[in-house]
C-alpha positions in Angstrom: -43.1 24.1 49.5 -42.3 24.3 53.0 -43.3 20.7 53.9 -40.7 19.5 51.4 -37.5 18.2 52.6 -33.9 20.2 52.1 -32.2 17.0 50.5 -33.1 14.3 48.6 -31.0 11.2 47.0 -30.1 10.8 43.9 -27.7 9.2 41.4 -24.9 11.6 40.0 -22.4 10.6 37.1 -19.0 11.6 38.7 -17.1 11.1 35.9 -18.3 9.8 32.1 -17.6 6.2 31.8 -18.8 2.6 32.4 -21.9 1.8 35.1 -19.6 2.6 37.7 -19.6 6.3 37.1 -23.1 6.6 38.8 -23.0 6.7 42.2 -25.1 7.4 45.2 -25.6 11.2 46.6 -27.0 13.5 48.1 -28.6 16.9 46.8 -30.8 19.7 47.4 -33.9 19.1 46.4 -34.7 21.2 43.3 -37.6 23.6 43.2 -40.0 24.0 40.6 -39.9 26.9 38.4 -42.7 28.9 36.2 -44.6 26.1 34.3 -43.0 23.2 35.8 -44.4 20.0 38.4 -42.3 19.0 40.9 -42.6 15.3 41.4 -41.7 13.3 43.8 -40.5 10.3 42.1 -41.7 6.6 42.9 -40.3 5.5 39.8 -38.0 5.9 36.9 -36.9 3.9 33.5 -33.8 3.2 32.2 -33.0 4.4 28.8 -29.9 4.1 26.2 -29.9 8.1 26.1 -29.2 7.4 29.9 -26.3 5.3 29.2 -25.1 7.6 26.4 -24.9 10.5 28.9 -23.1 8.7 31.5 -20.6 7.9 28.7 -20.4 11.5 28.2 -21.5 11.3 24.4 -25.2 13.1 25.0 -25.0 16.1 27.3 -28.0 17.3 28.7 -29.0 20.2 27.1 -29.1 23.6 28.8 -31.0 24.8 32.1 -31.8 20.7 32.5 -30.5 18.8 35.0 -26.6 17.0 35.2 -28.7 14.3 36.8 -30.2 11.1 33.7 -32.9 10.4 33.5 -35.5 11.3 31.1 -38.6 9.7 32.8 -40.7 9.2 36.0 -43.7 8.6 37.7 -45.0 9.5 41.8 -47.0 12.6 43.1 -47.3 15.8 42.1 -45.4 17.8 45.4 -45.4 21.2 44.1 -46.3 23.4 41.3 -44.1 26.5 39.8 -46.3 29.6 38.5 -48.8 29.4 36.3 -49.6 25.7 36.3 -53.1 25.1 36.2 -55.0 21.5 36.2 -52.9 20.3 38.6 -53.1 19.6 42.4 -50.6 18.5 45.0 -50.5 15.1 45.6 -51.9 13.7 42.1 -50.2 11.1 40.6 -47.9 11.9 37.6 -46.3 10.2 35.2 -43.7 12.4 33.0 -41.4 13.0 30.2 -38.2 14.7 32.0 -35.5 17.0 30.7 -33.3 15.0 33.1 -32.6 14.2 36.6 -35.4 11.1 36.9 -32.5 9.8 38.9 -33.7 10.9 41.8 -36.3 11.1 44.8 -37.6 14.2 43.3 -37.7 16.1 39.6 -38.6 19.0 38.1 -40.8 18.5 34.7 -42.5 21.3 32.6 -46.4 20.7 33.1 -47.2 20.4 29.1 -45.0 16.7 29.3 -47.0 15.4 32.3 -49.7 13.2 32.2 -52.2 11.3 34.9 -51.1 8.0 34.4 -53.9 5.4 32.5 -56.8 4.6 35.3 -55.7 1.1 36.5 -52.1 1.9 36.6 -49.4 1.6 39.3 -46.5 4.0 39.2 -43.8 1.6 38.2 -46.0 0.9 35.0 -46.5 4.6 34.6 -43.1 5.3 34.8 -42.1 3.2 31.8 -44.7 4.9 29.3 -43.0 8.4 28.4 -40.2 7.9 26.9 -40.9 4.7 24.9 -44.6 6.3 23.9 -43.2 9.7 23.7 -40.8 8.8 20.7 -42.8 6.0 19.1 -45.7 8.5 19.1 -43.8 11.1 17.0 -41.5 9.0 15.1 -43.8 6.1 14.1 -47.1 7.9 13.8 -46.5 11.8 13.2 -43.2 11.5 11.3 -43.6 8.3 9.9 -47.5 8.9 9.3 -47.7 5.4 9.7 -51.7 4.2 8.3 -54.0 1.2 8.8 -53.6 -1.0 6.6 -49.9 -0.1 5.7 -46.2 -2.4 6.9 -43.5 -1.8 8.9 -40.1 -2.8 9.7 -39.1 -1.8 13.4 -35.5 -3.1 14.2 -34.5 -4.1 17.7 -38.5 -5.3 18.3 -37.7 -6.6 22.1 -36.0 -3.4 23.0 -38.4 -0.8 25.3 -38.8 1.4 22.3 -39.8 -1.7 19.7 -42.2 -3.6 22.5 -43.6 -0.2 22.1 -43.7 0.5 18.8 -44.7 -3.3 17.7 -48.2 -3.5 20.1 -49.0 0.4 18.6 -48.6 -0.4 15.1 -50.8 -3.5 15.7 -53.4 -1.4 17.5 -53.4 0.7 14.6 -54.1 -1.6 11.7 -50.2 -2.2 10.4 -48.4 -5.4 9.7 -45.1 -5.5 11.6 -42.1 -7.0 10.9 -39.4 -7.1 13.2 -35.2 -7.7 13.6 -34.1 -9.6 17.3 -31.3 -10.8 18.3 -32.2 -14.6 19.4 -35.2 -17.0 19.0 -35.7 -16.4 22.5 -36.6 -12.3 21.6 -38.2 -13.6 18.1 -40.5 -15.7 20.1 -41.3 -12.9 22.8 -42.3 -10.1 20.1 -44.0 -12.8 18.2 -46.2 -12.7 21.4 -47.0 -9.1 21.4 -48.0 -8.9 17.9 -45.2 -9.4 15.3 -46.6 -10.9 12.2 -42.6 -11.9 11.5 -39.3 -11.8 13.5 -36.5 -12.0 11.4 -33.0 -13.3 13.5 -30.5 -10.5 12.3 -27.8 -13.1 13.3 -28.7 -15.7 11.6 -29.8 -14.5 8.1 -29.3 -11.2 5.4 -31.9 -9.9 7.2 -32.6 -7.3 4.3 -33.5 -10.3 2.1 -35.5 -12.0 4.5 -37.6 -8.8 5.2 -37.8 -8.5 1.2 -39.4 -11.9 0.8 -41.8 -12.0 3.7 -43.2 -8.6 3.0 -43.5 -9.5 -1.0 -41.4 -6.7 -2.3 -40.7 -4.1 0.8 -42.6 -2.3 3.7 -43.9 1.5 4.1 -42.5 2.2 7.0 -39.1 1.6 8.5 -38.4 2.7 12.5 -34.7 2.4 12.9 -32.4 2.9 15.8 -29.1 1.4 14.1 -28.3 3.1 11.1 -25.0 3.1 9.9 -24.8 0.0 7.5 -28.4 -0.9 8.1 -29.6 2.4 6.3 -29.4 1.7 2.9 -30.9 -1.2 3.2 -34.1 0.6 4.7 -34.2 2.5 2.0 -33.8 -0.5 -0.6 -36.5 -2.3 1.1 -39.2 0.6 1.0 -42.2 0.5 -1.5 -42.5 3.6 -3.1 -43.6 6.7 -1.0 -42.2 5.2 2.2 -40.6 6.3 4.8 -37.4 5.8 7.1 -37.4 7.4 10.3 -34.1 7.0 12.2 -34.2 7.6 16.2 -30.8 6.1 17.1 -27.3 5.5 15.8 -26.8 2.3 17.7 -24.7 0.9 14.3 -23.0 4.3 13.6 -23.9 7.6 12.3 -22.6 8.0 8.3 -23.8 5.6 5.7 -23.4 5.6 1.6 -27.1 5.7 0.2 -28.5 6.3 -3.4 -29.8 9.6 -4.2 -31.7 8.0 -7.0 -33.4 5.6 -5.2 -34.9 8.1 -3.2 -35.8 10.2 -6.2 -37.3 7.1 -8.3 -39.0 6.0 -5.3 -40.6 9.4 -3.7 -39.1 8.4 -0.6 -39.2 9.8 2.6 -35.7 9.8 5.1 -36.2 11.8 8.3 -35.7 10.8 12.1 -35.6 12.8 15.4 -34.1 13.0 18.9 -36.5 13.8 21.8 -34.8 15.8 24.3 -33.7 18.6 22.4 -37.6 19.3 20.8 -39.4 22.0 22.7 -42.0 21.7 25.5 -44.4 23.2 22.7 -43.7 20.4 20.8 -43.4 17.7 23.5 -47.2 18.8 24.9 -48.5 18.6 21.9 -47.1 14.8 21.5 -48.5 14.3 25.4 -52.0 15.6 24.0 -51.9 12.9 21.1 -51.2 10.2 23.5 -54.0 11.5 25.4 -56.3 11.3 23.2 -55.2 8.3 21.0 -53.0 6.0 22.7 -54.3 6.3 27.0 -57.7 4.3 25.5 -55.3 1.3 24.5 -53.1 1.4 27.6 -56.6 1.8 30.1 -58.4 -1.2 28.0 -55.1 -3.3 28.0 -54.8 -3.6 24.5 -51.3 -2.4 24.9 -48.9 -2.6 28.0 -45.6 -1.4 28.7 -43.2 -4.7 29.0 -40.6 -4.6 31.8 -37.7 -6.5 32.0 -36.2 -6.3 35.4 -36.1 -3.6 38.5 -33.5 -1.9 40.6 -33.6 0.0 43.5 -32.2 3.5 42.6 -29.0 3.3 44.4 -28.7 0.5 42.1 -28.5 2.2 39.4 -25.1 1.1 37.9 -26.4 -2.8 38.0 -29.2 -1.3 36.1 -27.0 -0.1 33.3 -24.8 -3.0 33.2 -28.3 -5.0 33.1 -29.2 -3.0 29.5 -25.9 -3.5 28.4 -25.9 -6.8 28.1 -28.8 -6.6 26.1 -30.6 -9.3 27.0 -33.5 -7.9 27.9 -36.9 -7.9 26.4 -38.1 -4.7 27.5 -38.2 -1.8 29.9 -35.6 -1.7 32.8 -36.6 0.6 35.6 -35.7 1.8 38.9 -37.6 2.3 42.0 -37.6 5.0 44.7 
């Protein structure tokens, strides 16, 4: 502890609002309490909860840090009591409470993991989040199965890049909405069987007719308007797992539907789950999903890169959703 510095940089959010709100500063540089890695960060991704909480619409929740960001790679550069398996100076890549933004972070040990052999840290960096919540949401809670369909909205986002190659690794047929031929063509790449233009078409009924009838699996980060017809386009016994509210939170759906149908509606945000319940996730990945990433079978996409004092270009980059994607920063 003694060899680390007093202060570190970071990016704060002065005041919620637009990409301007983060600017450049100076901390302390946090110590690591019981349980927890302190990491000092080589690189971090940028994530819509990020842009959420600099809006001021998704405080971090309590004893985290004021600091976004939920995700980081570098070097392990202390450890708090009672960490075990760990040394100083291994590599890390990790699923943060917050404060990513930064040249160093705290993170409980059970959400850390050595990135996949073969990988540099800007690579590692963009794995927890996206993996973290496709993991649970696609696979645990949507107990997606070979052989089985899917529907994953916003496929060239971080999180559908992600979900798209996993569901292919795993045996399901993937449909897809994008924004642009442009993205239709890029997830086309990384597996989609189809990439339906939401744009350009009733997406609903286009999904409907490719997939002969519905899918048994929808991952969706819209909502609003888009939820009943999830739930109209599931085969019996499937599944609707919501992870975002991009399109609004309250939707009209049909009780009786879900009744007839034996279908499943649930969905999940990450942060607030418990480190119990995030290290049991990280083991999963371990086990299940590391293989893919260290045989190349899956990668993590990414967009473009910012320094960190950059960050607010960053944010006005995924903002302008172009991207196909992670966007990350560097330290």
């Amino acid at each position: 502890m003694s060899a680390l510095p007093a202060t570190m940089m970071c990016v704060e959010i002065r005041t919620p609002g637009g990409p301007e709100a983060l600017v450049p500063a100076e901390r302390p540089v946090p110590r690591p309490g019981p349980g927890e890695l302190l990491i000092k960060v080589a690189a971090s991704g940028v994530n819509r909860p990020d842009l959420a909480q600099r809006a001021g619409t998704y405080p971090p929740p309590p004893g985290a840090s004021d600091l976004p960001g939920l995700e980081a790679a570098g070097t392990v550069a202390a450890m708090g009591d009672g960490v075990s398996g760990w040394n100083v100076g291994d590599e890390v890549c990790a699923l943060t409470p917050g404060g990513a933004y930064a040249e160093y972070c705290v993170a409980p040990a059970p959400q850390c993991l050595p990135p996949p052999k073969g990988f540099d840290m800007l690579h590692a960096a963009a794995l927890p989040e996206n993996y973290f919540t496709v993991w649970h949401n696609l696979f645990e809670r949507g107990q997606l199965e070979r052989g089985e369909s899917v529907l994953i909205h916003g496929g060239a986002s971080g999180i559908g890049t992600t979900a798209i190659q996993l569901a292919k690794a795993f045996g399901a047929t993937v449909f897809t909405t994008v924004r642009n031929a442009e993205k239709a063509e890029a997830v086309r790449k990384l597996g989609a069987d189809h990439a339906v233009i939401y744009k350009d078409s009733d997406w609903a009924a286009e999904v409907k007719k490719l997939s002969s009838g519905g899918v048994d699996v929808v991952l969706d980060m819209v909502a609003g308007d888009y939820l009943p017809k999830n739930l109209q386009l599931l085969r019996q016994d499937g599944r609707c797992v919501v992870i975002a509210l991009q399109g609004g939170a309250m939707a009209t759906i049909s009780a009786g539907a879900v009744m007839v149908n034996r279908l499943t509606l649930t969905g999940s945000t990450l942060r607030p789950q418990s480190i119990e319940n995030k290290g049991r996730m990280a083991r999963g990945l371990k086990d299940k999903v590391w293989p893919l990433l260290e045989s190349g079978k899956v990668r993590p996409i990414l967009y473009k890169t910012f320094p960190l004092r950059d960050a607010a270009a960053a944010h006005a980059e995924l903002e302008r959703a172009n991207h196909v994607g992670k966007v990350m920063l560097t330290v």
